[in-house]
LUMNUDO-830410 format. One record per residue (C-alpha): residue in three letters; x, y, z. Coordinates in steps of 0.25 Angstrom, whole numbers, plus 5000, padded with zeros to 4 digits. Layout:
BEGIN
ALAXYZ...
END
This chain:
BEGIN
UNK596650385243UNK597950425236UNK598750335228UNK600250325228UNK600750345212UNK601050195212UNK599650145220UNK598950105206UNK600350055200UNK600549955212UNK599049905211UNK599049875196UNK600149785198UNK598949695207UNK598149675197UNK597649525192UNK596149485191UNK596249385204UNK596649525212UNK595349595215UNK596049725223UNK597449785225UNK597449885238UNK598349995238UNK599050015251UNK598450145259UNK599250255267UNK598650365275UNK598750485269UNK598850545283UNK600150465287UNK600050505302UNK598650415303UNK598550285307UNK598650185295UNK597250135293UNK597250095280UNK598450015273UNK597549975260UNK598049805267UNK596449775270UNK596249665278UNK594849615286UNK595049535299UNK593949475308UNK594149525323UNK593249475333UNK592449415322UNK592149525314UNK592749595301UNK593849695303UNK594649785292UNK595949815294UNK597249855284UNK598549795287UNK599849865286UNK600549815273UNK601749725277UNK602649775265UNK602449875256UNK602649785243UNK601949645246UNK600649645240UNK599649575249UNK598349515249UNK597149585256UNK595649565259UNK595249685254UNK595749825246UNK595149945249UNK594350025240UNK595050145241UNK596550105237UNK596449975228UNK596249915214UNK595249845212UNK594749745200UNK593549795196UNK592849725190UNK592749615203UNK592749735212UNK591349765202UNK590849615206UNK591249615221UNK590649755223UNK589249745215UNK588149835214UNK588149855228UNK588949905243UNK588649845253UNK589449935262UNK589250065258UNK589550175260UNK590950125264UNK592050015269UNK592249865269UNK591649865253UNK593149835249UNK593349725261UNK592149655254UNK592849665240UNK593949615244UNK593449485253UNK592649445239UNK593749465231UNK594549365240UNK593249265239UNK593149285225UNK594649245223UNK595249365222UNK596449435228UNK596649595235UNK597949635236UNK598649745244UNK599849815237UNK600549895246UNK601449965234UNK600150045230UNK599850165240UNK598850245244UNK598550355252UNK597150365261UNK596350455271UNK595750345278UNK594250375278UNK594450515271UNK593150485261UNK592050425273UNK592550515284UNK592050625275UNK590650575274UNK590350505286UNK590550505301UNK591750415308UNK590550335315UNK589750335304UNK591050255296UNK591350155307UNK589950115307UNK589950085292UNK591150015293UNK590849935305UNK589249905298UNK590149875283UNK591049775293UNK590049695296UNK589249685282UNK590749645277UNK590849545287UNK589249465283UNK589449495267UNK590749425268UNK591349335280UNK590749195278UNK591949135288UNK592449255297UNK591949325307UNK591049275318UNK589749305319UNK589549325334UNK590449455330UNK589549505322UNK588449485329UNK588949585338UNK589549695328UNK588149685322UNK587449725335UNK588349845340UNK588149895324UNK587650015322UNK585850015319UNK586150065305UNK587249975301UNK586349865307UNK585149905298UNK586149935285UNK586749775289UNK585349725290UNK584449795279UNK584049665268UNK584949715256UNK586249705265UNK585849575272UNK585649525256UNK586849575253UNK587649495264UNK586849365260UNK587349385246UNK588749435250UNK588849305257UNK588249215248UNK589349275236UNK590249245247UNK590049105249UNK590049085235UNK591549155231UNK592649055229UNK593449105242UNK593049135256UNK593649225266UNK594149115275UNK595549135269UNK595549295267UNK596349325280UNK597649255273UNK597449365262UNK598549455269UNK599449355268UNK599649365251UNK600749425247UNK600949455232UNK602249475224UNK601949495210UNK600649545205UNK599949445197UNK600249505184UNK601649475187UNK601249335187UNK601249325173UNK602549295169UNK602649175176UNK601949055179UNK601349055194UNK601348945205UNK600448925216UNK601148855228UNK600448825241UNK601048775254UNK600448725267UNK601648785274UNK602248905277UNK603548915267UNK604149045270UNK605249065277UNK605448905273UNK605648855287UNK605248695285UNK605548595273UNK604448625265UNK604448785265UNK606048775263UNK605648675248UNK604648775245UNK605448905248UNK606548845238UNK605748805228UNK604748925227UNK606149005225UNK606148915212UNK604848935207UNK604849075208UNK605549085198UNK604949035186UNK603449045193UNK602749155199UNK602349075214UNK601249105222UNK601349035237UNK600149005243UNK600348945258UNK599848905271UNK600148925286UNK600249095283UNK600449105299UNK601749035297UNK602249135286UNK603049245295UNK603449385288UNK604749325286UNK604149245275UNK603849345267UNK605149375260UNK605149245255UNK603749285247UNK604649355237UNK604749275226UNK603249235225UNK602349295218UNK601149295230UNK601049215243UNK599649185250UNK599749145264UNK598549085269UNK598349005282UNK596948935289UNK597548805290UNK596848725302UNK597748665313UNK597448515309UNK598148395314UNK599448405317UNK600548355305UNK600948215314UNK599448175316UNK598848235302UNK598448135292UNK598848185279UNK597548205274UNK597248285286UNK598448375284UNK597848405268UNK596648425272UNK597248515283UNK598248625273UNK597348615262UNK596248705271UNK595348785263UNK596048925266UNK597248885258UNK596548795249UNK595748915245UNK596849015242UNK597548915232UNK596148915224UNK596149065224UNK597649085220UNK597548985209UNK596349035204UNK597049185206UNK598449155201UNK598149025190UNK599448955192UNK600348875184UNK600548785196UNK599948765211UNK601048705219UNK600548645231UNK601548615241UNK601348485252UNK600548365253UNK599748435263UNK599148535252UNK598948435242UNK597448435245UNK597448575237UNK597348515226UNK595948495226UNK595748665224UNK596348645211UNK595748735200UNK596448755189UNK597448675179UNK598648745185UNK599648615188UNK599648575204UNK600948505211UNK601148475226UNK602348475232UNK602348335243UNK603448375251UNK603348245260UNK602448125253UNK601848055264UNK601347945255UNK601647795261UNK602147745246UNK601147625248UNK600547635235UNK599647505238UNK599047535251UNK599047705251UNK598447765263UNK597147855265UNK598247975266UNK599047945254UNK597847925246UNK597348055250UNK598648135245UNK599048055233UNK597548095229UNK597948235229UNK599248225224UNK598848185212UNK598048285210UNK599048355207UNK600048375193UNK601448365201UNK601848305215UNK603248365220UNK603948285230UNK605248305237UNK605848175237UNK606048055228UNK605447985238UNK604148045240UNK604048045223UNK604147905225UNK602847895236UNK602047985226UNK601447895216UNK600347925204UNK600948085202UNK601848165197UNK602748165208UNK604048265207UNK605248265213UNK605648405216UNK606748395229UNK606948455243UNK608148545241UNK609148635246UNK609848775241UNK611248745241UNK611648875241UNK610848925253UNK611748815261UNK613348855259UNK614048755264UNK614948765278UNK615748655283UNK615048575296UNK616648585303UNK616448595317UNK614948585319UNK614648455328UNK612948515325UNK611848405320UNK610748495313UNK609448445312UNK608148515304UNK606648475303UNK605548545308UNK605148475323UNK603548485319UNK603848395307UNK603848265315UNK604748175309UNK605748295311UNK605448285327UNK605248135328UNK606748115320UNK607548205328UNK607048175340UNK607548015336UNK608948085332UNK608948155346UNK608748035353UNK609447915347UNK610547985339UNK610948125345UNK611248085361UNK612347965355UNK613048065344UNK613048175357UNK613948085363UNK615048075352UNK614648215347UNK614648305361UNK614648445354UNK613448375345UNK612348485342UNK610948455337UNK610148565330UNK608748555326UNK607948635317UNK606748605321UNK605948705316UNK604648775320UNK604248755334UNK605448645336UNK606048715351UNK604448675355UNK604448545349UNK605748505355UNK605648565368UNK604748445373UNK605748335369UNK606948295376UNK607848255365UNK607948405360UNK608548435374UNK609748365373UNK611148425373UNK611548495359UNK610248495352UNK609848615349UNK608248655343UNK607848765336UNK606548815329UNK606348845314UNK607648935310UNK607649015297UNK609048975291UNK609348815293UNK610748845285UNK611648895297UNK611148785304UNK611548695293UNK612948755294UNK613248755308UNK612748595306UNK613648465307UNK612648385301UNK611048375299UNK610248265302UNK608848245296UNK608148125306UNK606948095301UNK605848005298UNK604647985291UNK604748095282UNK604548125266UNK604948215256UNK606248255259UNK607048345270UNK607448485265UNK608348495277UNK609248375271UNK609648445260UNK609948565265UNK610848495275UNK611648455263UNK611548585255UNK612348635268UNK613248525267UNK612948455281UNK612848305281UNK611348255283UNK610948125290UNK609548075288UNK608547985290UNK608347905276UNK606947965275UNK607448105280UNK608548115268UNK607348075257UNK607448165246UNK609048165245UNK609348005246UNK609648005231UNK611148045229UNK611348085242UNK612648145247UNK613448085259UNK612948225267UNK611548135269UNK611748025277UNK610447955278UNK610047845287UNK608947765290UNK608747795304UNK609147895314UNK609747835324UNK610747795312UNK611247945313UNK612047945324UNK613347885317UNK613447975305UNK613048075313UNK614148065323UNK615248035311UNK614848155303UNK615048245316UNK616248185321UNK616948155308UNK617048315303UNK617748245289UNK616648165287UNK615748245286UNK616348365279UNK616648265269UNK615048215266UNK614348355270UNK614448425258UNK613248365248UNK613748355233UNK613248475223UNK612448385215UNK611548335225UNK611448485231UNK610848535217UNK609948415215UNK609448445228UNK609448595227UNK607948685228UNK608648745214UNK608448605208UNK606948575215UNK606548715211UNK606948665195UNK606248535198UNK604848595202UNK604848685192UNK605048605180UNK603948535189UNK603048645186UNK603448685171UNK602848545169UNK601748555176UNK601348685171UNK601648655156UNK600848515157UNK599648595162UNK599948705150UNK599748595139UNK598648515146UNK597948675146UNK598448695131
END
């Protein structure tokens, strides 16, 4: 093994006692052979038994988690590698020693990083080529395998494969696996596993930890733990779209460690919006439970707050000690109950579901007030769902818009209604669907070069293919898009017909940041009722568009007259002016706990 000048450099950086191993990233020396190992150690299960392979590093900056780092070409901290190793091998003479140090460092709480900025150079096999025979090698390995996979797999694996590997083993293997000490040893191994703060249920997400600053550079700024349910990046939906702009904000004066959900929904576009955090884990393991309409809200808590990820928020608190655990939806609140710690915990309620029915409250708003208040700040998007929140310190930190992201062009000449909401968000498809046929056949009529665009989102072509008012002449469906702002331009007018929601919709005011005129339900424009310009025309029902709707488009004066919303209400509404709200949220938090700890 040769090591580049900078190898031992780029390690040291890694180093924090929650890090247990830093891997080096392995060339061969022979450049013409097949890239065997990359120093990226992963373990899969295949056909129910354990397999090692190394991946090929993504980029050549990010470091990443991995389950293991090989003994050859990583750093280790000694004195746990001292604990994990004890006074005996029990895979000697060679392999899968270093797969068992890293799958009880991962139990223990601890993390194994790859760094692909340190370099190695490597002969594979170059030291036990030179003592043993290539048979006599693949039989250890395959023997170690299998002594790996009953020391330490509680959960993975089946048995019935093992079963079979064990009776096409080789007679000494069979004898080395059955002699007493060994079969001592993997009661023992077993035993301290069951016993370690961590299983290895969640240890295939570990590849999907990316790190951006080592945790010494964590030291000149407070950190922030925020978990998510959802997928955030590229901020496709309401909720990823508020987080996005205020994680921007945050970064600034804290160092933010995300923590999410639903890893399969992250594509590799994502990743350039990891920049500005410090680490991101991905993890996923959430089980397909009811579906959101049928759900009780109890059901769906007890559905995101699955063990998987409720296990990786104890480890990285317990890691990283943060100033702040941010936790983001109603549907995660029952996190709370993994607290350790003093560090301050807020939830964000991006929609309170609550009945406001304080004398009569409903098993299901029991249930969440009961966890709300567990926590030290409750954030909330509108002044109306502050008002259903009783008992807690409920703060008001606004959906918003960045202003500048939406120049402003003038609507002349577009005869386009635009329409955005995600169809799998029912009240989205239940209130367009009213607008299609009660509203848009009449305003076709006076308006024949009338087009309706909906953004429906993820899956909307399917949603919408079954459903006859989606055919009709002029309207137009399209899936999720990236970009909603040339849309917005090309627009007339939006229209937000909905029913039945809470918090607030982000897609109002970015229709008004644009300068497009907006009709509403009165429940679809909560959040922006309070000073609102004459660009949010909001009704009681949706039937009741049809009129302004028809003036705004014929009447080209009009509505280049009311379209542009006032300055003032832009700023107060900006992400710039909720990112200052939330964090003098946290400089509070944080300096109440300081005192209480003084």
């Amino acid at each position: 093994m040769v090591l580049d000048r900078f190898a031992l450099r780029e390690v040291l950086r890694w180093r924090s006692p929650h890090v247990f191993a830093v891997a080096s990233q392995i060339f061969m020396k022979d450049p013409r052979r097949r890239r065997e190992e990359t120093g990226w150690g992963f373990f899969r299960i295949n056909d129910g038994f354990i397999e090692l392979f190394d991946a090929t590093p993504e980029d050549q900056e990010t470091t990443r988690g991995a389950h293991y780092a090989g003994g050859g070409s990583s750093l280790f901290q000694r004195r746990l590698l001292d604990r994990i190793i004890g006074k005996r091998d029990p895979y000697r003479p060679f392999y899968w020693e270093d797969a068992e140090w890293g799958i009880e460092a991962w139990k223990r709480g601890f993390e194994v990083l790859f760094c692909p900025a340190s370099r190695a150079w490597h002969t594979h096999r170059a030291t036990v080529a030179a003592f043993h025979t290539p048979e006599e090698i693949r039989r250890i390995f395959n023997r170690n395998a299998c002594h790996f996979q009953f020391r330490n797999l509680l959960q993975l694996g089946r048995i019935g494969a093992m079963r079979l590997r064990l009776l096409a083993m080789h007679q000494e293997s069979l004898l080395y696996l059955a002699a007493p000490r060994n079969l001592l040893d993997i009661f023992i191994a077993k035993l301290r596993s069951a016993l370690h703060p961590f299983d290895e249920t969640g240890i295939e997400y570990v590849h999907h930890k990316f790190y951006q600053v080592p945790a010494a550079g964590l030291k000149d700024k407070p950190v922030i733990l925020f978990v998510s349910p959802y997928a955030i990046f590229p901020p496709l939906h309401g909720g990823a779209i508020r987080m996005h702009h205020l994680l921007r904000s945050l970064c600034r004066p804290y160092h933010v460690i995300l923590l999410s959900d639903e890893v399969s929904a992250y594509p590799e576009a994502a990743r350039k919006f990891f920049a500005p955090l410090a680490s991101v884990h991905l993890v996923g393991g959430r089980k397909e439970g009811p579906s959101t309409h049928n759900a009780s809200r109890i059901e769906r808590i007890k559905n995101h707050c699955h063990p998987i990820l409720a296990a990786e928020l104890r480890r990285l608190a317990a890691a990283y000690n943060p100033a702040l655990v941010q936790i983001e939806f109603t549907e995660l609140a029952g996190l709370v109950r993994n607290r350790i710690g003093t560090a301050p915990w807020a939830v964000t309620l991006h929609d309170v579901l609550l009945s406001g029915n304080r004398d009569s409250l409903a098993k299901e708003d029991q249930h969440e007030l009961c966890l709300i208040h567990k926590f030290d700040a409750a954030i909330v998007c509108s002044r109306e769902d502050q008002e259903l929140v009783s008992g807690t310190k409920a703060v008001l930190v606004p959906n918003g818009a960045a202003a500048e992201e939406f120049p402003y062009v003038s609507s002349r000449g577009s005869q386009m209604i635009l329409f955005m909401g995600a169809f799998r968000y029912q009240p989205n498809l239940e209130g367009i669907q009213l607008f299609l046929e009660r509203v848009y056949p009449t305003l076709r009529q006076k308006v024949p070069e009338l087009q309706l665009w909906l953004l429906g989102g993820k899956d909307a072509l399917e949603i919408a293919g079954s459903i006859g008012c989606f055919k009709m002449p002029g309207v137009t469906v399209y899936n999720a898009v990236p970009d909603v702002r040339a849309f917005i331009q090309r627009s007339a007018v939006t229209i937000n017909p909905i029913y039945g929601n809470r918090g607030s919709s982000i897609k109002v005011i970015e229709s008004l940041a644009a300068g497009r005129a907006c009709i509403s339900t009165m429940e679809g424009a909560r959040g922006f009722l309070e000073r609102r310009p004459a660009a949010l025309i909001a009704l009681p029902k949706i039937e009741d568009f049809r009129d302004p709707l028809e003036r705004l488009l014929l009447d080209a004066e009009y509505r280049f007259s009311i379209e542009r919303a006032p300055q003032d209400f832009l700023e107060e509404h900006s992400w710039r002016n909720s990112g200052r709200k939330l964090i003098e949220l946290y400089q509070e938090c944080i300096h109440r706990e300081d005192s209480n700890n003084a």
